[in-house]
C-alpha positions as CSV (number, residue, x, y, z in Angstrom):
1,X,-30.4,-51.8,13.9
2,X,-33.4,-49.7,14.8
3,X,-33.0,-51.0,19.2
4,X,-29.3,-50.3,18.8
5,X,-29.7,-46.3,17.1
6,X,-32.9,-45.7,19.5
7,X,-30.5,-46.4,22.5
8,X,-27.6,-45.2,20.9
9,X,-29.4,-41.4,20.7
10,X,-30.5,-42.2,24.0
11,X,-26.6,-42.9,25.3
12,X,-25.7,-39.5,23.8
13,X,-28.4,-37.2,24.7
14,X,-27.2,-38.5,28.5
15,X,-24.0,-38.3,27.6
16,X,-24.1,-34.3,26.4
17,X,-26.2,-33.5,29.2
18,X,-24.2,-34.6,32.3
19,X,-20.8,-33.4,30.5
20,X,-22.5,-29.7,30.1
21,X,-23.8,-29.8,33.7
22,X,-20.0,-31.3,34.5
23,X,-18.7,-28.5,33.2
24,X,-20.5,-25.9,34.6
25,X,-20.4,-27.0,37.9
26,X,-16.8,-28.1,37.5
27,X,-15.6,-24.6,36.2
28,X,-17.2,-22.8,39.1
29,X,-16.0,-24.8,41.5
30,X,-12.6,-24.8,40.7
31,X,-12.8,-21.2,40.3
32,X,-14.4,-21.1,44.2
33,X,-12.1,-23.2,45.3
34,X,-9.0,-21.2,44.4
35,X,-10.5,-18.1,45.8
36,X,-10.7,-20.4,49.3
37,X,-7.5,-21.8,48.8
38,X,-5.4,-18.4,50.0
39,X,-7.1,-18.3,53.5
40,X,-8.1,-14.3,52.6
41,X,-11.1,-13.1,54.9
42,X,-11.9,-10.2,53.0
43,X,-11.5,-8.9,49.6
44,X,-11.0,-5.2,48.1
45,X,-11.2,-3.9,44.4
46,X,-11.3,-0.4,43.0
47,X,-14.8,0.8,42.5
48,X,-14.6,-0.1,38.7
49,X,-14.7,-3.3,39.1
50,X,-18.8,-3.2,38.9
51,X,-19.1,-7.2,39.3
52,X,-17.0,-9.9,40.4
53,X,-16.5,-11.3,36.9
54,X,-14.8,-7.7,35.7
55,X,-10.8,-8.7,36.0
56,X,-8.1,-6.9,35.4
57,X,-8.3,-3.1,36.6
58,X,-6.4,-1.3,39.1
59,X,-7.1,1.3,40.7
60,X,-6.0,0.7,44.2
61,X,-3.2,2.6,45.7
62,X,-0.1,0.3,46.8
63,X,0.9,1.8,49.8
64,X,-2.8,1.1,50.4
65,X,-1.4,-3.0,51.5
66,X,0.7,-1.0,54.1
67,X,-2.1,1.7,55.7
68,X,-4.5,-1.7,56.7
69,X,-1.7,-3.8,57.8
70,X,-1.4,-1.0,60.5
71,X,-5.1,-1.7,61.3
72,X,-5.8,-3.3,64.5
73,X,-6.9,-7.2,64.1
74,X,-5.2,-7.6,60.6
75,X,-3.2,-10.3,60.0
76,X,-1.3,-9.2,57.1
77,X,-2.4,-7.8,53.6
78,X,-1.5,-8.9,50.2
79,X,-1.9,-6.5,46.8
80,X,-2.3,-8.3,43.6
81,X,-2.2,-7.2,39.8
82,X,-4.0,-9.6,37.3
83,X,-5.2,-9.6,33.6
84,X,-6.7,-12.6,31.8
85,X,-4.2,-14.9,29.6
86,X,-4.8,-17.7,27.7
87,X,-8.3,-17.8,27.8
88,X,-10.0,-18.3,31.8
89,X,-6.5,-18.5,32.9
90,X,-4.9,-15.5,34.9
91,X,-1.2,-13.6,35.3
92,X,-0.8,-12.5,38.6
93,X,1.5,-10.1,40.3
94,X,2.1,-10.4,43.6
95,X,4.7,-10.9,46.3
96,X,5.3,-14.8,46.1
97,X,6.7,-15.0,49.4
98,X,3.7,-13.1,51.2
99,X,0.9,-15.4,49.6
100,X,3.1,-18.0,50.6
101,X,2.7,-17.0,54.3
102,X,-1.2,-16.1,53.8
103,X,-1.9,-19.4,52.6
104,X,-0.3,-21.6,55.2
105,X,2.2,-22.7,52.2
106,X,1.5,-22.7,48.5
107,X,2.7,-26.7,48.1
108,X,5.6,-26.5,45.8
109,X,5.8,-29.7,43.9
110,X,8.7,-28.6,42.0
111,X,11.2,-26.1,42.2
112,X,10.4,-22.8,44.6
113,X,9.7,-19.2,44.4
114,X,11.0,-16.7,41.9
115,X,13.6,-14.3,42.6
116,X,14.3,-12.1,39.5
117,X,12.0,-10.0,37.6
118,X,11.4,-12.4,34.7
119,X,10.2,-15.6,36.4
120,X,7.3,-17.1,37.2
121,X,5.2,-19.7,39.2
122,X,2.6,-22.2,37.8
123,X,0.4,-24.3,39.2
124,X,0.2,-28.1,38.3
125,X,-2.6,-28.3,36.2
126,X,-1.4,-25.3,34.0
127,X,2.1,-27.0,33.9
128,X,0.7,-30.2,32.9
129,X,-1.6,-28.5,30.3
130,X,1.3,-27.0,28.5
131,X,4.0,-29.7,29.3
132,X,5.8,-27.4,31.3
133,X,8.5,-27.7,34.1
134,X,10.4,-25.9,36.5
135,X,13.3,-24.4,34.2
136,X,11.3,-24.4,31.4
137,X,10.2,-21.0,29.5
138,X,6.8,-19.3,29.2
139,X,5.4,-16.4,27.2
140,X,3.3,-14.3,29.1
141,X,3.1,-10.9,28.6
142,X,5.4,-10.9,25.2
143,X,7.9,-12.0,27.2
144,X,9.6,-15.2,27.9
145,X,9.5,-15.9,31.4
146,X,11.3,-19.1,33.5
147,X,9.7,-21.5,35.3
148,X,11.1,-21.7,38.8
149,X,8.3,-23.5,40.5
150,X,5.1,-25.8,40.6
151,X,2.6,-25.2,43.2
152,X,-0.6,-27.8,43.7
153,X,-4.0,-26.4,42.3
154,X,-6.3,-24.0,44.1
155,X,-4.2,-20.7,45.5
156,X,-5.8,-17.8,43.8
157,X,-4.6,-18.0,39.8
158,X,-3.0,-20.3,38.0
159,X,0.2,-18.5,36.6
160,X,2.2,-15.9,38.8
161,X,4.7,-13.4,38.6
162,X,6.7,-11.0,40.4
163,X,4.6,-7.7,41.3
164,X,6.9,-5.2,40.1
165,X,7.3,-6.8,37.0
166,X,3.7,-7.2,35.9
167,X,3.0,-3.4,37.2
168,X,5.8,-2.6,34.6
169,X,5.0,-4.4,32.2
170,X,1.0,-3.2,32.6
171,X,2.3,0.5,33.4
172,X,0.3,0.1,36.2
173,X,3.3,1.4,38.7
174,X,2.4,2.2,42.2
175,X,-1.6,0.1,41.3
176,X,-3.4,-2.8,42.3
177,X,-6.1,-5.0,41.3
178,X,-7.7,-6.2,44.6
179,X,-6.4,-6.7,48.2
180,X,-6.6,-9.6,50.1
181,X,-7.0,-9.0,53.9
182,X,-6.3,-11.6,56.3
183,X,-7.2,-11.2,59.9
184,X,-6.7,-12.4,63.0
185,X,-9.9,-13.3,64.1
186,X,-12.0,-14.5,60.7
187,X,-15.2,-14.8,62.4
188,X,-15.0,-10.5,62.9
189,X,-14.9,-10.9,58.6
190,X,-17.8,-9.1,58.6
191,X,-17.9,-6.6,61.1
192,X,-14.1,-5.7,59.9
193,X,-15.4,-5.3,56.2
194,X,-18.1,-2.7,57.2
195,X,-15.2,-0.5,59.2
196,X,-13.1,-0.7,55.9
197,X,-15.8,0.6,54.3
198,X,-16.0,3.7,56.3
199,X,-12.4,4.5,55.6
200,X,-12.0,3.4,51.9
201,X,-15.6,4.7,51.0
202,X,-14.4,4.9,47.0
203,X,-13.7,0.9,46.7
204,X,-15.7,-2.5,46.8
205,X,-15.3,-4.4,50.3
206,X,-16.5,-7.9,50.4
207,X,-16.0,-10.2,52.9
208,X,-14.8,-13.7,51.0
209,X,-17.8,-15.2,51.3
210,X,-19.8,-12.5,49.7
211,X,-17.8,-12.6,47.0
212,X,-17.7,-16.2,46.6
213,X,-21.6,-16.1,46.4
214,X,-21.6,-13.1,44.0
215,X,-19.0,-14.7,41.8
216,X,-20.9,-18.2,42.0
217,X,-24.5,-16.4,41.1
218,X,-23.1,-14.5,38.2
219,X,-21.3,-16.6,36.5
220,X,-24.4,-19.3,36.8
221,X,-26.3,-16.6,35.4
222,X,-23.9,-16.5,32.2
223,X,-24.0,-19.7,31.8
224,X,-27.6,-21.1,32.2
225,X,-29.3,-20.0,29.4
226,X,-26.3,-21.4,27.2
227,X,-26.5,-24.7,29.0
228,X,-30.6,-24.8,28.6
229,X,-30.2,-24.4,25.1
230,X,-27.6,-27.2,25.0
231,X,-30.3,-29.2,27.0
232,X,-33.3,-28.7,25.4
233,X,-31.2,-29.8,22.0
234,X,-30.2,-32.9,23.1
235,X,-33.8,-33.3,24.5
236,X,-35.3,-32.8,21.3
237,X,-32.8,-35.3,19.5
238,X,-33.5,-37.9,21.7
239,X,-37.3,-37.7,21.3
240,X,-37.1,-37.5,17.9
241,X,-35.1,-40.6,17.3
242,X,-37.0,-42.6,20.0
243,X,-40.8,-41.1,18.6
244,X,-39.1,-42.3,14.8
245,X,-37.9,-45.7,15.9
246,X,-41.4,-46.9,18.0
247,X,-43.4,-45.5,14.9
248,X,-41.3,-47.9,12.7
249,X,-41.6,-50.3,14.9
250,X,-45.3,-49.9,15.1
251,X,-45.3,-50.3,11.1
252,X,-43.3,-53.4,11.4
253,X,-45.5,-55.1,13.6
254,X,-49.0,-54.2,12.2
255,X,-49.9,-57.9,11.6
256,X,-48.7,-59.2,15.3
257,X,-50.7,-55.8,16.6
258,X,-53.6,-57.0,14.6
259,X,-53.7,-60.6,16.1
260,X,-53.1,-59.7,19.7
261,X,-56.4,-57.2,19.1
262,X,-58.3,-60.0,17.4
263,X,-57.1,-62.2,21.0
264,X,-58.7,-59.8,23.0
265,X,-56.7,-57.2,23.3
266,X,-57.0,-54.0,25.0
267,X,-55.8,-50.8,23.8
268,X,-53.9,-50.3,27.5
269,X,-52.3,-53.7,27.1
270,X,-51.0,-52.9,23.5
271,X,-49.8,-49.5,24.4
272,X,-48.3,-51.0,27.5
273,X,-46.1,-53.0,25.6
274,X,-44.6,-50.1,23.5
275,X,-43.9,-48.1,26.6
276,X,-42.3,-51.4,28.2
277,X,-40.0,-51.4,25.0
278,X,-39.3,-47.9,25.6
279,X,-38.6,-47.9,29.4
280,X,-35.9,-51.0,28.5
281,X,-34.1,-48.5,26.0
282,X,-34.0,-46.0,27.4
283,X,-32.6,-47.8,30.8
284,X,-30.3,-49.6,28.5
285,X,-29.4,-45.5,26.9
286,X,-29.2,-44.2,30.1
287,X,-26.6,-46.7,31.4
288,X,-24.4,-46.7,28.5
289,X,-24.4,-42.6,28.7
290,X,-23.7,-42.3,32.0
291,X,-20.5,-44.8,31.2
292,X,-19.6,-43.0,28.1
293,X,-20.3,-39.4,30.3
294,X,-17.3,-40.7,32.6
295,X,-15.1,-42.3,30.5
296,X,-15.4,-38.8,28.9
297,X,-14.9,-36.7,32.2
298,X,-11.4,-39.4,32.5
299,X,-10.3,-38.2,29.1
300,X,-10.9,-34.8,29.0
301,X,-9.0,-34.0,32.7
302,X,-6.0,-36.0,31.6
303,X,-5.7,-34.8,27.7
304,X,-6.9,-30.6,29.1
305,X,-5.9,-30.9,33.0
306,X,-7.5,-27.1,33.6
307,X,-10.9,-28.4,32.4
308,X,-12.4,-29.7,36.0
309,X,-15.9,-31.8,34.9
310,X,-17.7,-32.5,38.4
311,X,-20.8,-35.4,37.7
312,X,-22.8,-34.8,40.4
313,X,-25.5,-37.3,42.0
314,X,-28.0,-34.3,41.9
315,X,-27.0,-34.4,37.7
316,X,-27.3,-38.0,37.3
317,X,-31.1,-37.7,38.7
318,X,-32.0,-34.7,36.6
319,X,-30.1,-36.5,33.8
320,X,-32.8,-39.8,34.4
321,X,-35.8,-37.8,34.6
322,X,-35.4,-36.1,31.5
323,X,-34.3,-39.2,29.8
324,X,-37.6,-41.4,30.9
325,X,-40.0,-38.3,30.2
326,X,-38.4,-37.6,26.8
327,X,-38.8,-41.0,25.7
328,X,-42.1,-41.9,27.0
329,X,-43.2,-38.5,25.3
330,X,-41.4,-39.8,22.0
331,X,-43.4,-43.2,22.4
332,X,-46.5,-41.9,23.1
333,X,-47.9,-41.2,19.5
334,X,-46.7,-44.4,18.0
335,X,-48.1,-46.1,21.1
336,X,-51.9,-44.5,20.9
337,X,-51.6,-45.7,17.0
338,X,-50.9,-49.4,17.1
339,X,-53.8,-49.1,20.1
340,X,-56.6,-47.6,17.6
341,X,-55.7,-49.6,14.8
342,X,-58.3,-52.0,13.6
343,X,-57.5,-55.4,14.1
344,X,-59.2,-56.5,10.9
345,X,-57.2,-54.3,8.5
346,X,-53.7,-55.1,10.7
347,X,-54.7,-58.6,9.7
348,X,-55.1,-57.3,6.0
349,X,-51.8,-55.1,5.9
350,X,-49.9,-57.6,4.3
């Protein structure tokens, strides 16, 4: 009972570990990935949008889309209007068929773009999420909106509607949220985002990759001191319950300690052996919690499709490290005590 809790805490501790780390990484890179997924080379939000976490302002001027598609070496500009929903999740106003052509095609799986005011787009985690499909009726906004299509994963946002509709609905007429530039020749990104900047002086240029990495470093800065904590819990558990099961084990086996000293014994060979026993459960822990950690990532992407949990190799050696040093510091106590006990009274304990 004692091996199977010890490597049970073990199990778990790698378990919670590489399903936070999942997570985290999982979260930001499906956030990164839809940002990619448009084929926008620069980005442009009003000036109060102070980090690229802050969502949901306007405070661009519309015919704004028009005055840089008139700009030599752009490909064509899209203006957006979003606001957070549902959590992580944003409603999107844009021109459907225009981030269509951005994008090289958005991948319907199901139906196709909307056409009146009060429709909108999903993509096929979100549908699958909320058991939607295409004629099907969502809230957003208080009000009820039809499902006309269902894109694939990774253009921009998850739930779109027509521009107009979510400016009047926002009384945000005639505003945007951001820009997305496309131009001709991406690899002129950068040089073209420092000429936008001379001309719209009052907004935030980036080119996509700068705000990838921006977006990327902040929100890993949100997150790391919540998942250290998370960390350092399960750490502490499975120390504890290792440190408590090799001290019992060490009171269990006082006699046999006491006749292998009286054999000859050294105190290295004795506290050898408890750190063997260790090393085997915490192997043992450490294979069973990576199993459990996936058969959790399975379940949780199938029962909430817009959680995306990425185990990483890089997590799975982290994940080892900590679970061999936390052990081995939980057996190390018990271990130096069965080694200084006095074979003569370990002979006498019972």
């Amino acid at each position: 009972m004692r091996t199977a809790l010890a490597i049970s805490a073990i199990a778990m501790e790698v378990a919670m570990i590489l399903l936070i780390l999942g997570l985290t990484d999982g979260l930001v890179g499906e956030s990164t990935r839809r940002q990619r997924g448009i084929g926008t080379d620069i980005l442009i939000r009003p000036s109060t949008s102070s980090s690229a976490l802050t969502s949901g302002a306007v405070g661009i001027e519309e015919s704004m889309v028009d005055e840089i598609e008139k700009l030599p070496g752009v490909k064509m500009a899209v203006g957006t209007v979003f606001s957070m929903s549902s959590g992580i999740n944003t409603v999107t106003g844009v021109d459907i068929e225009k981030l269509s052509r951005m994008a090289g095609d958005l991948g319907y799986l199901a139906g196709g773009p909307f056409e009146g005011p009060y429709e909108t787009v999903i993509d096929e985690y979100y549908a699958k999420q909320n058991n939607l499909s295409v004629g099907g009726t969502l809230n957003l906004l208080n009000r009820d909106f039809k499902v006309t299509g269902i894109i694939g994963a990774g253009k921009a946002s998850r739930i779109f509607v027509p521009i107009k509709t979510k400016q009047k609905l926002t009384r945000s007429e005639g505003q945007l949220s951001q820009v997305y530039v496309q131009l001709d020749d991406p690899d002129q990104a950068m040089a073209f985002s420092e000429e936008l900047k001379t001309i719209y002086p009052d907004n935030r240029i980036y080119t996509m990759e700068e705000f990838i990495s921006m977006f990327t470093s902040q929100t890993r800065g949100m997150v790391d001191e919540f998942v250290s904590v998370i960390v350092g819990i399960a750490i502490a558990v499975g120390l504890i319950v290792v440190l408590i099961s090799m001290y019992t084990a060490v009171l269990d086996r006082t006699r046999e300690i006491g006749i292998l000293k009286s054999l000859g014994a050294s105190p290295g060979y004795i506290v050898n052996i408890f750190l063997t026993e260790t090393a085997i459960l915490t192997v043992v822990g450490l294979a069973l919690g990576i199993g459990i950690a996936y058969l959790a990532e399975f379940a949780l992407e199938n029962r909430f499709p817009l959680l995306t949990v990425s185990i990483l190799q890089s997590h799975l050696i982290r994940v080892t490290l900590i679970a061999l040093i936390g052990s081995a510091a939980g057996a190390l106590y018990p271990s130096l005590k069965a080694a200084r006990q006095d074979p003569i009274e370990a002979l006498a304990y019972e």
